[in-house]
DOGU-759321 format. One record per residue: z, y, x of N, C-alpha, C, CB in turn. Coordinates in steps of 0.2 Angstrom, whole numbers, plus 5000, padded with zeros to 4 digits. Glycine has a CB too. Layout:
<sites>
ZYXZYXZYXZYX
...
</sites>
This chain:
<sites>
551753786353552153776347551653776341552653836347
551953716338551353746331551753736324550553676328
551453776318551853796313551853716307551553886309
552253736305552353666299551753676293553353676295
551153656295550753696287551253686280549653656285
551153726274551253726269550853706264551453786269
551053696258550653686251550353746250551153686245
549653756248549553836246549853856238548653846246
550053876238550153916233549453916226550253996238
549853896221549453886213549353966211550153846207
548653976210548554036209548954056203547954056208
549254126202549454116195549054126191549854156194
549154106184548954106178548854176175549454076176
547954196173547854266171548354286164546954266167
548454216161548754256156549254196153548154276151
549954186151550254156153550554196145550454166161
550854106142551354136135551954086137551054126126
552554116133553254086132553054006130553854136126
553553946131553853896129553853906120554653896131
554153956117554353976109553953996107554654016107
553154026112552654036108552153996108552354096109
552053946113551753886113551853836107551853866119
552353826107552753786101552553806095553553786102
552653856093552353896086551653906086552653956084
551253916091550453906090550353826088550053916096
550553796091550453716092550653686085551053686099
551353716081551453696076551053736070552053696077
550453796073550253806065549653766066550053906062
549453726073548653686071548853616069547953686080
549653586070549753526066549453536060550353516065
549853586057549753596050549153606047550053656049
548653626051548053656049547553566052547753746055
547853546056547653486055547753426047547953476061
548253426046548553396041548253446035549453396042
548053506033547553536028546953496031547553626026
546653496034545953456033545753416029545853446036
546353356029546253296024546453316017546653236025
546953376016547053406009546453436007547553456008
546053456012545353506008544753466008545153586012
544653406012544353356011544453316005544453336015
544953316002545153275994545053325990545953245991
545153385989544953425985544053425978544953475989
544053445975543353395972543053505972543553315960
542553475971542153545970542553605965541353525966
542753575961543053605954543653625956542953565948
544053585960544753605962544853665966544953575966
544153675969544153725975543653805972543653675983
543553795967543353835963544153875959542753805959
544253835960545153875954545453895961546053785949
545653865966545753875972545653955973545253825976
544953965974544554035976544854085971543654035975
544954055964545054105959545654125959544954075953
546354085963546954085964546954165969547054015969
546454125973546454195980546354275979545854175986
546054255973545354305970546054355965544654245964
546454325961546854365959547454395964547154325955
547654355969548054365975547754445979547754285981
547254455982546754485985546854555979545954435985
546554535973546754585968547354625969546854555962
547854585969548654615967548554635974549354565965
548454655979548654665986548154735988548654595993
547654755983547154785986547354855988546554775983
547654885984548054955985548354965992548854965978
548954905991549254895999548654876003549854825999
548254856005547954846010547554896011547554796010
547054936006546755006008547155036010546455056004
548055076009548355146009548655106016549055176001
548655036021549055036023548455036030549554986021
547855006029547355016031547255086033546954996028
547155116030546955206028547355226036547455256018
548055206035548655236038548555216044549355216036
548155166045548355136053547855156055548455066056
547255196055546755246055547055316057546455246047
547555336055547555396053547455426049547455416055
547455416042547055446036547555436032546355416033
547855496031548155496026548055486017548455556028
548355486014548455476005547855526004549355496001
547655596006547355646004546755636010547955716004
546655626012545855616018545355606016545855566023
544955626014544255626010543855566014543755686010
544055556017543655466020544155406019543555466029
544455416015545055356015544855316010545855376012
544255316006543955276002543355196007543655335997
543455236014543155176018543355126018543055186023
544055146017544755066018544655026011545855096017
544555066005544555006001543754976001544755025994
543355006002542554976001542554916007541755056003
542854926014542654906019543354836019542654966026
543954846013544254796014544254726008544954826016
544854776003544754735998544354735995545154735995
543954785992543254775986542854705992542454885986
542454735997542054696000542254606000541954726007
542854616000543154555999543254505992543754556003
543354555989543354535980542754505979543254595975
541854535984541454545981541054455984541154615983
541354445989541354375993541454325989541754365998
542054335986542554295983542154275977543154335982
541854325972541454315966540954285967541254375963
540454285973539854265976540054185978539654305983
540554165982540954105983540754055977541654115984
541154085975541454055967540854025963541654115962
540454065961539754055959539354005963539454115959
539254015970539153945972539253895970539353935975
539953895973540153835972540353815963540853845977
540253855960540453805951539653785950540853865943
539353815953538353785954538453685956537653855964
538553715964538753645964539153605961538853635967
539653615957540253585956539753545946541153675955
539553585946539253575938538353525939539053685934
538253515946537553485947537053515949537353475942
537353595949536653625950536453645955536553675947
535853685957535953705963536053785966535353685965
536253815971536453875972535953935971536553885977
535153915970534753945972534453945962534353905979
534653895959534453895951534353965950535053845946
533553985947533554055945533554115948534054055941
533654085955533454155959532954145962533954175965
532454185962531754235964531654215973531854345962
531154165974530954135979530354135981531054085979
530154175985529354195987529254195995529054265984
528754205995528354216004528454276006527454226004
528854296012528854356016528254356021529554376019
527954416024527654416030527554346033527954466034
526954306036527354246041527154196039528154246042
527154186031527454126029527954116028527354096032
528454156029529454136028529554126022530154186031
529954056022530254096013530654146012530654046009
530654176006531154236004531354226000530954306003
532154246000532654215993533054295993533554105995
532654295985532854385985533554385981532154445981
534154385985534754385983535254425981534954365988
535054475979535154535976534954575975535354565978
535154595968535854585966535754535958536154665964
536154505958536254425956536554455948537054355963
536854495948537454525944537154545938537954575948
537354565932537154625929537354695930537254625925
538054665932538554735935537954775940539354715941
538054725946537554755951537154785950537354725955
536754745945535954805944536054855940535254775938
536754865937536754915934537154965941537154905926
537654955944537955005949537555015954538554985952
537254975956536654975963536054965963536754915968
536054995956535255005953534855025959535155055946
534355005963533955045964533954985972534155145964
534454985974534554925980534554845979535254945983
534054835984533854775982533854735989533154775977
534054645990534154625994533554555996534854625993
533454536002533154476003533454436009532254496004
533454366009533754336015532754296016534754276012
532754326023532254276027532454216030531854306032
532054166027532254096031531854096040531754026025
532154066044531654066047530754026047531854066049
530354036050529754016050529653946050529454046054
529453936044529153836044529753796039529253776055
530353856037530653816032530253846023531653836033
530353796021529953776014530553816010529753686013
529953826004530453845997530753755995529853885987
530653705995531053645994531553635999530653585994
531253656004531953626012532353666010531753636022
532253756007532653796008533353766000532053876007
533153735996533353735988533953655992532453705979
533453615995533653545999534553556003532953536007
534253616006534953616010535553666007534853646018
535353736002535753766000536353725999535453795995
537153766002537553726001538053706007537253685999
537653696012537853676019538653636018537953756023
539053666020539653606021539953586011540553656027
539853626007539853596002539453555996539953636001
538953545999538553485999538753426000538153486002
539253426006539753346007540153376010539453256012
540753386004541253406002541853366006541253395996
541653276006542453266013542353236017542953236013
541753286022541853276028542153326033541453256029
542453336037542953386039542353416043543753356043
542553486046542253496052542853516055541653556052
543553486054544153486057544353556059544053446063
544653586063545153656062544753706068546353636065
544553756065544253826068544853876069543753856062
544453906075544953976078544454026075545253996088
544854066071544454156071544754196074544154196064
544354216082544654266083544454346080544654266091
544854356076544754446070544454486076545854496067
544154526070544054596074544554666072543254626073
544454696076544954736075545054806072545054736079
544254816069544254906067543954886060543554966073
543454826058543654826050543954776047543054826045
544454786039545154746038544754696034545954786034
544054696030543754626028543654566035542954646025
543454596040542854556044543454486048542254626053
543954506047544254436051544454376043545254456057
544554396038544654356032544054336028545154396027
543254366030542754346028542454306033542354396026
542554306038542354236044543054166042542554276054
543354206041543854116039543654116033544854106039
543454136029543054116023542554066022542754156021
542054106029541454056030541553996034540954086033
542354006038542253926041542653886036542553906049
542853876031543153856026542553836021543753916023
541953866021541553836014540953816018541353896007
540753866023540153846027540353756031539853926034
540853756032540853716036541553656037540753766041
541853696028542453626029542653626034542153546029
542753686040543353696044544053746041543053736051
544853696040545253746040545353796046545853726040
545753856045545553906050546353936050544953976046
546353926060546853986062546454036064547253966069
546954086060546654156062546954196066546454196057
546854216074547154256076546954336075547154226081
547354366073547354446072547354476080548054476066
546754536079546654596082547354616083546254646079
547554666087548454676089548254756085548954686099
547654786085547454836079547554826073546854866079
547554766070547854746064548354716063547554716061
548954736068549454686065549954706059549754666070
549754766058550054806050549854786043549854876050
549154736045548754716038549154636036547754706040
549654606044549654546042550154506037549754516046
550554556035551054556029550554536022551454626028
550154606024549554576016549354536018548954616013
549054506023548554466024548954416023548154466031
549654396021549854326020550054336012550554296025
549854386010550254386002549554376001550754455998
548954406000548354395999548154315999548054446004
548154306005547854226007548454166007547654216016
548954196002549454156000549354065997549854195995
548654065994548354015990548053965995547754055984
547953996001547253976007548153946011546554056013
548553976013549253956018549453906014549954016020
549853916009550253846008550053806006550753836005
549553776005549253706006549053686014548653706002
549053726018548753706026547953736026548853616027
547953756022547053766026546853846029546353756019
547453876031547553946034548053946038547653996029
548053986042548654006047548454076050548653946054
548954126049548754176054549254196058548454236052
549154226065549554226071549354306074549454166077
549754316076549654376082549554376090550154416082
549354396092549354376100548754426102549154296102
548954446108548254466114547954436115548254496119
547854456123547454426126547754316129547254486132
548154336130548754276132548654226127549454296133
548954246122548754196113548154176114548654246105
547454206116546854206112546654166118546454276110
546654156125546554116129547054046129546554166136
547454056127547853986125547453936119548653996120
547254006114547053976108546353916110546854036104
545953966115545253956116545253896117544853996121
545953896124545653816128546153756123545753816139
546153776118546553716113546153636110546753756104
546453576114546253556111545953526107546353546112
546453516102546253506095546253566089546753456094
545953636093545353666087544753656091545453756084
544353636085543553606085543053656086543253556079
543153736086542653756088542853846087541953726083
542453876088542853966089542453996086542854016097
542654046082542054106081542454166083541754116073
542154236084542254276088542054336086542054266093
542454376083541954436081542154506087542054456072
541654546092542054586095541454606102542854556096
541354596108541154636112540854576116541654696115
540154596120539754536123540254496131538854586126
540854566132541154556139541654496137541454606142
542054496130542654466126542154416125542954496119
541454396124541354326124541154276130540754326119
541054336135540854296142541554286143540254336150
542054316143542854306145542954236143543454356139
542854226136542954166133542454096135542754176126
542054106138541454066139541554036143540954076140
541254076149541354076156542254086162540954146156
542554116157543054126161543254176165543054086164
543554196168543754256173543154246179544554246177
542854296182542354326184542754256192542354436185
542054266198542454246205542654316206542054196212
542854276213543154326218542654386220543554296225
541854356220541454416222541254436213540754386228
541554426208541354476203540654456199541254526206
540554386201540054346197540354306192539654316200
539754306189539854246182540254166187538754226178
540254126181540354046184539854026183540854006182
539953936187539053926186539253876179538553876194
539853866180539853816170540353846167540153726169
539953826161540553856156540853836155540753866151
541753866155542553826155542653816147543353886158
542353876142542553826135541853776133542753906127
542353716130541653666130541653646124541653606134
541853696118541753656111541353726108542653626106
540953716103540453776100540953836098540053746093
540553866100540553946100540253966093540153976106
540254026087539754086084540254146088539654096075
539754206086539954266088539554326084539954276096
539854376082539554436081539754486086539654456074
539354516090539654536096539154636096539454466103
538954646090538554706089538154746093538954736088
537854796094537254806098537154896098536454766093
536654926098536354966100535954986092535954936105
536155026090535855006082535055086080536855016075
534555046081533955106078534055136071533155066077
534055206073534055226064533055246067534955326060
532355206062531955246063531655306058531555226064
531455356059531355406055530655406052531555456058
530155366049529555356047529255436046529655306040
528855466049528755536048528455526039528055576054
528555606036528255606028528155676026528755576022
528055696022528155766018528755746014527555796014
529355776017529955776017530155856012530155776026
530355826007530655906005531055956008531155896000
531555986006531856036009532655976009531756116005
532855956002533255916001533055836003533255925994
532655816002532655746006532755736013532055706006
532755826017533055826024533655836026532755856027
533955866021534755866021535155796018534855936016
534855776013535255696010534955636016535055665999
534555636019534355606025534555616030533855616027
534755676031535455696036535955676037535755746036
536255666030536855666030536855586029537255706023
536455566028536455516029536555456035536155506025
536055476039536055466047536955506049535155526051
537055546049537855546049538355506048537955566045
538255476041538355436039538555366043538055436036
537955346043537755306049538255286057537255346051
538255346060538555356065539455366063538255416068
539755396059540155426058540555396057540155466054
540555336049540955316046541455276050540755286042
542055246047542555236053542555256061542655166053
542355326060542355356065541955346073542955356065
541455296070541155256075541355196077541155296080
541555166075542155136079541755046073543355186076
541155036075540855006071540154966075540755066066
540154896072539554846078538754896075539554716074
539054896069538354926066538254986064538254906060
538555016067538655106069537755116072539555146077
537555156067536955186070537055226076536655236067
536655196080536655246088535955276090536855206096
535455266090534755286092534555306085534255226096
534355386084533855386080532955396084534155456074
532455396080532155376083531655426078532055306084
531355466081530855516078530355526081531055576076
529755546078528955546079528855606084528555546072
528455626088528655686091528155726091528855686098
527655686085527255746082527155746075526655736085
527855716070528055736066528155826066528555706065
527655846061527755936059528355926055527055986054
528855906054529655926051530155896058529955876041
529955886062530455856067530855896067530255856073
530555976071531256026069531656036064531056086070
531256056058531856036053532155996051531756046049
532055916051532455866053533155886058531955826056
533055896065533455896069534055936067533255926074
533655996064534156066061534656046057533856126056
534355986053534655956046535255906048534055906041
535055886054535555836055536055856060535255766057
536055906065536655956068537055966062536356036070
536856016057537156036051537755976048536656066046
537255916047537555866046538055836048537355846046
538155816055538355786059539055836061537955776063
539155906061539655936060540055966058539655956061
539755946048540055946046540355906042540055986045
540255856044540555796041541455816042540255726045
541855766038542755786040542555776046543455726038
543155776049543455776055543955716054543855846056
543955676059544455626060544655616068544155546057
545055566070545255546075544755496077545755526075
544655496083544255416085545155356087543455416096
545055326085545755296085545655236086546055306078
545055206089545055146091545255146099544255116090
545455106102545755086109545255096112545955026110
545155126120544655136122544055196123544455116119
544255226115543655276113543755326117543755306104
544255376119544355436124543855416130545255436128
543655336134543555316139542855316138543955266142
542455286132541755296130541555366129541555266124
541955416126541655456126541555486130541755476124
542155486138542055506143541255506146542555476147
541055446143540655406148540055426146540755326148
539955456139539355486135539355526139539355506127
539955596140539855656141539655666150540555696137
539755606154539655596161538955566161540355546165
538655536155538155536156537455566155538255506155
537555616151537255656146537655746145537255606138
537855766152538155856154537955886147537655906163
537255876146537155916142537155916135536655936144
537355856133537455836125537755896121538055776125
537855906116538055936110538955896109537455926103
539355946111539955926109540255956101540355946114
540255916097540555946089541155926089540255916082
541755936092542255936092542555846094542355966087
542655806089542455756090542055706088542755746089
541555746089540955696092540455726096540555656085
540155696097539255686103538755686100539055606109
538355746100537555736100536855746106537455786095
536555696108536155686113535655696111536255646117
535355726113534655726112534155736117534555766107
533855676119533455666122532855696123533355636121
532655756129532055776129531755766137531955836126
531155766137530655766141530655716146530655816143
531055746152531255696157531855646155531355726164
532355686152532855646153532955576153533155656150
533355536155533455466155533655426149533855466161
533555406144533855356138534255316141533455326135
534255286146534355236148535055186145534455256155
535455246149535955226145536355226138536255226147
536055266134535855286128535655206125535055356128
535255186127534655136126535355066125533855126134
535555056130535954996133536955016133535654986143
536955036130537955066131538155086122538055186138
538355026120538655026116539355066114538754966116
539255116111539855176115540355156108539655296116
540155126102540855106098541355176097541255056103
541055236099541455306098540855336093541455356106
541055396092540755476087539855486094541755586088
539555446095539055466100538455466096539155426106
537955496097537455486093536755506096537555506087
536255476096535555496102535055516098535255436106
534455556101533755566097533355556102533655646094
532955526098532255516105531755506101532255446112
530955506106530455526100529855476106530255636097
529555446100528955416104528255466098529055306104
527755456102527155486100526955446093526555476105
526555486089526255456082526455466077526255406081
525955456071526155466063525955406061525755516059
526155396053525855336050526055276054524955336049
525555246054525855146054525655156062525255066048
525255206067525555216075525855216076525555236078
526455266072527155276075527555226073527455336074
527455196065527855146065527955066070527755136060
527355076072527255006075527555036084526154976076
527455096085527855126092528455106089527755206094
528855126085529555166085529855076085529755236075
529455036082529654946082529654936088529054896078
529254946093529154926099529854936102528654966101
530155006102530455036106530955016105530355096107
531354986098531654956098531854896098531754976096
531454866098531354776098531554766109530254746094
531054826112530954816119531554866125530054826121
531854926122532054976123533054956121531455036119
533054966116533754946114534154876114533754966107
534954886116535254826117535454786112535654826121
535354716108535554706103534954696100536054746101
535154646093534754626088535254636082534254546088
535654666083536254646074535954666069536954696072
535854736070535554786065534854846066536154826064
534554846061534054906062534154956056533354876063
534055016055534055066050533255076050534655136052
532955096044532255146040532255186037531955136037
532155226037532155306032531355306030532355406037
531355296025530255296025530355326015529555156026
529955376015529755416009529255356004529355476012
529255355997528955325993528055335994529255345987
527855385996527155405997527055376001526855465998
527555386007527255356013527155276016527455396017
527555256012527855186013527255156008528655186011
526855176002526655165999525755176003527055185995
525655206005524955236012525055186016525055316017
525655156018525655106024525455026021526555106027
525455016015525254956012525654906016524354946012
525154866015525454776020525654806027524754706021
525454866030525654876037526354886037525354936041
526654916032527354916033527654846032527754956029
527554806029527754736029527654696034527454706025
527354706038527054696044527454696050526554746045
527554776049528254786055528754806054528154826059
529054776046529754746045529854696048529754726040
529154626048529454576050529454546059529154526047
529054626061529154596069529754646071528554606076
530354686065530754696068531254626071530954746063
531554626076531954586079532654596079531754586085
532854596071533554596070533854566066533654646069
534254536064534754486060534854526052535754476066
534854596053535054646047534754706048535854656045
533954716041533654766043533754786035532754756047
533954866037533954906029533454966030534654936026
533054966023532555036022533055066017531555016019
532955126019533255176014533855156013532955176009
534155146018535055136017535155086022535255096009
535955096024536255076030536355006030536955116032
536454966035536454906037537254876034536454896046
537654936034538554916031538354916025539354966033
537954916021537854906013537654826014537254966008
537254806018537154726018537754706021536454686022
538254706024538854696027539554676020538954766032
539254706018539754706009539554686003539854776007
538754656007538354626001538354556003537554666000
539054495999539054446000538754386000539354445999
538054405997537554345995536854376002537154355983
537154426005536554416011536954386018536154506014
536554386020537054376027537054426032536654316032
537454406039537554456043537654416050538154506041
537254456055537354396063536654446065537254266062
536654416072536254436075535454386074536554436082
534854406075534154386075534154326080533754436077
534154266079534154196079533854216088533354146072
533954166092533854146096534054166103533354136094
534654186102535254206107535754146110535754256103
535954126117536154076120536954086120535854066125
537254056124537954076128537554116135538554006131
536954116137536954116144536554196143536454036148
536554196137536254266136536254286129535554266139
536854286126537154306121536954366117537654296123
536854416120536554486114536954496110535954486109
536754486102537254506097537454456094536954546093
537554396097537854346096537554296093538254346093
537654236090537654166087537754156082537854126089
537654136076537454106070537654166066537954036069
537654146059537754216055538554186050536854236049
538754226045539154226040539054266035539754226042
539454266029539454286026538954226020539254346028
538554266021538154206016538354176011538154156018
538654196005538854136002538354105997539454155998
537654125997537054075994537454006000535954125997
537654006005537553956007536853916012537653936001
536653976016535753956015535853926021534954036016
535453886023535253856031534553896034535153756031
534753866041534053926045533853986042533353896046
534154026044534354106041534054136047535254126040
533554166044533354226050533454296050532554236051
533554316045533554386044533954406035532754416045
534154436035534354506028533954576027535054536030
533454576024533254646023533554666015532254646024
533954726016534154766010533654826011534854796010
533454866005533154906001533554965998532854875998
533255005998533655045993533155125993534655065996
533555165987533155215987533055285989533155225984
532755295992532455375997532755425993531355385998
532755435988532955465984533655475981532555465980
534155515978534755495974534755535967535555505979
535055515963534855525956535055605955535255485951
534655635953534155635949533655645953534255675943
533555655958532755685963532455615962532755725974
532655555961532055505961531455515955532455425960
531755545951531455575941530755585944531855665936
530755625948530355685950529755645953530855735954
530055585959529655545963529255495960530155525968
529655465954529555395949529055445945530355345943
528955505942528555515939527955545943528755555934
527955545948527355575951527055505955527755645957
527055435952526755385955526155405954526955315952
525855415951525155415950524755465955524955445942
525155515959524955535963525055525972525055585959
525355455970525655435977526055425978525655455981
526755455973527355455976527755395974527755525975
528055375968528455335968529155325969528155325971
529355285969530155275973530455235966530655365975
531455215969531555165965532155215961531755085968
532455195956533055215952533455205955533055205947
533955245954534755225954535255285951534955225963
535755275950536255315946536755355950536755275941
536755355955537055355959536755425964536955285962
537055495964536955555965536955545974537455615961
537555545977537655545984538055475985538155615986
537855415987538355355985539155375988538055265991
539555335989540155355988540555325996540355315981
539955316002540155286006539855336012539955216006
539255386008539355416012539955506017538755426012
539855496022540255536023540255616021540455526029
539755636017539755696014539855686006539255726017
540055636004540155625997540855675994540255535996
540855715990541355755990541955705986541155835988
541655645981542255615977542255535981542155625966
541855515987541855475990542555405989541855515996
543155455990543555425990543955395983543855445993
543855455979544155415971543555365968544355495963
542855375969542355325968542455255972541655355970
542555255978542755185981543255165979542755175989
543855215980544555175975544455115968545155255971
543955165962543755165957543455105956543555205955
542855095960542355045961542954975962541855055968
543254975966543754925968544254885964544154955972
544554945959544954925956544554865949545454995953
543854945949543554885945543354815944543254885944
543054825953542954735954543754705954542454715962
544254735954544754685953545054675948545154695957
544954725941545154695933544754695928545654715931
543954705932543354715926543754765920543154635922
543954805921544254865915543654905912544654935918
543354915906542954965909543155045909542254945906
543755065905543955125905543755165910544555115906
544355125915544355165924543555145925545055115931
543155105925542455115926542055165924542055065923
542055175918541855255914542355315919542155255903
542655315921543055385924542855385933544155375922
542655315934542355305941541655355942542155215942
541455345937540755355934540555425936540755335926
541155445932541055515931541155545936541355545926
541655515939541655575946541355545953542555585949
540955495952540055495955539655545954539655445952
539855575948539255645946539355685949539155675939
540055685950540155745954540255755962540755765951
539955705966539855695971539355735977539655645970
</sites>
């Protein structure tokens, strides 16, 4: 007897959407199809009123977007960290917008983007287009911080002036309709990538939202009201089922992605086989960028460290780790100290103290309970502060995964390689360039004396840092907010081995072949810089700033009426409320 063979059976579908939802995706990339030739006729000068449109829009919604942000956090109206939401949403976005703008009326008028901004040799040979701060405001608020975008190596100060511009340079030719899939834990980072495919690249943009932001998407359409009803915006909601529909869509021309190295092999590659390996070809076949975050070095340059420069250094490495609760691509994880620095111990002391008493929040990102687990299964003996992890690495113990495990939680490591001076800096480069996962970001802590003793050797091993966004004396999320540098991982990351992703944004100089961002800032906060600037003659040195405890870090005590204040200002140039911002910076 033999059996009748059958059809096999169609595997099902990983991820599978309704008829009604297909149809309404399908019908926001007509649309966004049909804005392409509307933003292609646009003339330079059109699209400059355009931005200014959005720029008042953005304005009016920014209250609502911090207090509603704040909320989906868990931070209530009274939370001394609720001032993250406006720095990390609408300010930062204001601050794009002003940078945009300026661009583009450079070009719009003849000129060029780069007219008047300070262009020299970094380490290498690279050109340097020192991009900040462009403002007057700025030099006066951010006095002391200062910004450079590296080209990469062999591009020229003429190639660099040549290309500034990129898709606005030829204005109608389309790069046809872009998906951004948002990220999910800051409320700028999915409306500043459809930014950049809109100007870098003359792509309209569907934006699909994180399902952790789908409380922002009311504002997000009153805000980008100017960008929707002409067709050159769309935003949607969806998980994972939306975003795999989205990916394999014909007719959008290309993806960017902001979010985790596994979400980009998802996208790439496709579902794992049956034995849990990669595939051998990629299923999506139209370009990819990604910011997909790392492993991030805070180094600790040894010095003669006050009593005070080890406590506001503390808190600042805190900082670092802390803010949105960890829950951050560029969250410091590895600090990195010399292990025969004579303040080590007091260092360490400084930064326990720190680190515990920072507020208290929730980790509130999806996930986070399961990383932490995984810190504390990895590391028995860690320091538990309630919510959060301190590890600290001694002797035998294993970094390993310290080194490689993006925990995205309250986790935070110490480890120490041998040396002082420009040995330990060239070690502590090493260890991160060869040791940690990721190139997004790097952190520096280095004293005015000593950084000054290091001569050209610290310039030296700035530039064999191997990162996309390096800051001395101040965190990597201040170049994140600073819209004339860029942000992405360090050039030369594939699909087949992706790291901290592919290409950069932000940008609004507009720069082509972009290797790096180095920000600056000052070792000192006002008034102890007095002390340091007048003692140049004896070595010490350092740069000014007005600015007592900034207003981002998490021990700032008026943190949050200063970021509200700062905001509003960039949103009606008042200067009233500027003066009353002011003041309660002093008292920080």
């Amino acid at each position: 007897m033999t059996s009748t063979p059958t059809a096999p059976a169609k595997p099902a579908p990983t991820h599978e959407i309704g008829e009604g939802e297909r149809e309404r995706l399908d019908t926001a990339i007509a649309a966004l199809q049909t804005g392409t030739q509307a933003w292609t006729a646009l003339t330079l000068a059109q699209r400059v009123t355009l931005l200014r449109q959005v720029r008042t829009s953005v304005a009016t919604t920014a209250e609502d977007w911090a207090t509603t942000a704040a909320a989906s956090k868990g931070l209530d109206r009274e939370h001394p960290l609720r001032g993250e939401e406006w720095l990390s949403g609408p300010y930062s976005v204001l601050g794009a917008l002003d940078a945009y703008i300026e661009t583009l009326s450079r070009l719009a008028r003849g000129a060029n983007p780069l007219d008047g901004i300070t262009i020299d040799r970094a380490p290498g040979g690279r050109t340097r287009v020192h991009a900040f701060p462009l403002t007057g405001i700025d030099k006066f608020l951010l006095s002391g911080f200062t910004g450079e975008v590296w080209l990469e190596p062999g591009i020229t100060p003429r190639a660099a002036r040549a290309s500034a511009g990129l898709g606005q340079r030829t204005p109608t030719e389309s790069g046809g309709v872009g998906l951004v899939l948002g990220a999910g834990n800051v409320t700028s980072i999915p409306v500043l990538d459809v930014l950049y495919e809109l100007l870098a690249s003359n792509r309209t943009a569907l934006l699909k939202v994180n399902p952790t932001q789908d409380s922002l998407v009311p504002i997000y359409k009153r805000a980008f009201a100017p960008l929707i009803e002409p067709g050159f915006l769309r935003i949607v909601r969806g998980g994972p089922a939306v975003g795999a529909y989205l990916t394999a869509h014909p007719d959008l021309a290309h993806v960017h992605v902001t979010g985790s190295a596994a979400t980009f092999d998802a996208i790439v590659w496709g579902p794992k086989t049956s034995t849990g390996n990669r595939r051998k070809k990629p299923q999506l076949t139209k370009p990819i960028t990604a910011e997909l975050g790392g492993v991030s070095p805070i180094i600790i340059v040894p010095g003669a460290w006050t009593d005070a420069d080890l406590r506001h250094q503390a808190e600042h490495v805190a900082t670092m780790r802390l803010q949105n609760s960890g829950h951050n691509c560029i969250a410091g994880q590895v600090v990195i100290l010399s292990s025969d620095w004579d303040q080590a111990d007091a260092f360490r002391a400084a930064l326990r103290r720190a680190y515990a008493n920072a507020p208290e929040r929730s980790a509130w990102y999806p996930g986070s309970a399961s990383r932490m687990q995984h810190a504390a299964d990895d590391y028995p003996d860690a320091l538990v502060l309630g919510d959060r992890v301190l590890v600290e690495i001694e002797g035998d113990d294993d970094a390993t995964a310290l080194e490689n495990t993006e925990y995205f939680a309250p986790v935070l490591g110490v480890v120490t390689v041998p040396g002082t001076g420009q040995e330990f800096l060239d070690a502590a480069v090493a260890y991160a360039n060869d040791k940690l996962q990721g190139t997004l970001g790097a952190n520096l802590l280095i004293d005015p004396a000593t950084e000054k003793q290091l001569g050209a050797g610290f310039e030296r091993a700035i530039a064999a840092l191997r990162y996309g966004s390096i800051a001395i004396n101040s965190w990597t999320a201040f170049a994140f907010i600073t819209p004339t540098l860029t942000w992405g991982a360090f050039p030369g990351s594939t699909i087949d081995d992706v790291g901290s992703g592919i290409g950069v944004v932000h940008n609004a100089l507009l720069l082509d072949g972009v290797e790096r961002s180095v920000l600056r800032g000052p070792f000192r906060p006002f008034p102890r810089w007095i002390a340091g600037f007048l003692s140049l003659s004896k070595g010490g040195g350092g740069r000014m700033t007005i600015l007592p405890t900034p207003p981002w870090f998490v021990s700032s005590r008026t943190g949050a009426e200063v970021s509200e204040g700062l905001t509003r200002y960039r949103a009606t140039g008042k200067l009233p409320g500027l003066v009353k911002t002011l003041l309660a910076a002093l008292r920080a």
